[in-house]
N, C-alpha and C positions, 0 to 999 in steps of 0.2 A: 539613497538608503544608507543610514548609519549603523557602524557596527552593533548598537544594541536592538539595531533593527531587526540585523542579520541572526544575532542571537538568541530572540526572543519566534523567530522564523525555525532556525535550527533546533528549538526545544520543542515548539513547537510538535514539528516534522517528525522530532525521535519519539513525544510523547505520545502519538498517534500510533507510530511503527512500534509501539511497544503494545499499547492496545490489542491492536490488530493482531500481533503476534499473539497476545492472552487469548484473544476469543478465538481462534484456529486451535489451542489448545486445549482451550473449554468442551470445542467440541471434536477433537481427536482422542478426549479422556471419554464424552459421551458416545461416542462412536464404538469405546473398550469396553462400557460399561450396560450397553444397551439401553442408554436413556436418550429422549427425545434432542435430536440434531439441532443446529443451526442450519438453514439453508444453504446453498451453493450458492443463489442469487443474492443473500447477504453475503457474504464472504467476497464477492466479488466486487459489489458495491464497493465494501468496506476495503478493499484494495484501491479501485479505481478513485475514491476521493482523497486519495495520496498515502495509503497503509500496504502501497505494491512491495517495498522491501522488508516489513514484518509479516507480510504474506507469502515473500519466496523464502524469507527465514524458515519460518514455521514449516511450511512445505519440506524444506530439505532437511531441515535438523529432526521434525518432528515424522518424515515419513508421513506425514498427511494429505491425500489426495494426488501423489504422485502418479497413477497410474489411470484416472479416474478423467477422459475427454468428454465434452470440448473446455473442461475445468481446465485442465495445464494450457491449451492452446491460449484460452482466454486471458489466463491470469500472465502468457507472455504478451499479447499484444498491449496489456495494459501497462507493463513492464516497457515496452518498447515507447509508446506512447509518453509514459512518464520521462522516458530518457529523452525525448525530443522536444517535448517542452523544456527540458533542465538546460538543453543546448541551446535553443531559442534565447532563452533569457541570460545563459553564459556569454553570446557570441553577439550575440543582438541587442545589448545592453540599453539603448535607444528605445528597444519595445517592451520592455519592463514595467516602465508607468504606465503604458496603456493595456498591458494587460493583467494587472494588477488594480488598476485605479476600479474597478468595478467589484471587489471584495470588498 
């Protein structure tokens, strides 16, 4: 993988975490204003295919859904999950093409 590999990966990654983070927003404003929600099972989706850290952004900065289970349990395994994928492919560089090669 070449750096503009890596960079095109990392814009990627933030432009998603940015996303993620807008739509937890969209609806922690419809949440203040009593207009129709987004779902928890989106929101969680939309963590799980890799928006988990503009999900725990949004979470702590915006006060959204912090106190609201099994939404916080979830959105930490997905969190934990995402971490051990990140380690896999840091540690285990050898497994990278083949788990990648199917994207």
């Amino acid at each position: 993988m070449t750096m503009i590999d890596i960079i095109k990966w990392a814009l990627l990654f933030l432009a998603l975490n940015l996303s993620v983070f807008s739509i937890y927003f969209m609806d922690k404003q419809a949440a203040r204003c009593g207009r129709r929600r987004i779902s928890e099972r989106t929101l969680l989706i939309l963590a799980l295919i890799g928006g988990s850290l503009g999900a725990l952004a949004a979470q702590q900065l915006l006060r959204h859904k912090t106190r609201k289970e099994p939404f916080r349990s979830i959105l930490a395994a997905i969190l934990i999950l995402h971490g051990a994928l990140i380690a896999v492919l840091a540690f285990l560089p050898q497994w990278s093409p083949l788990l990648l090669q199917d994207f």
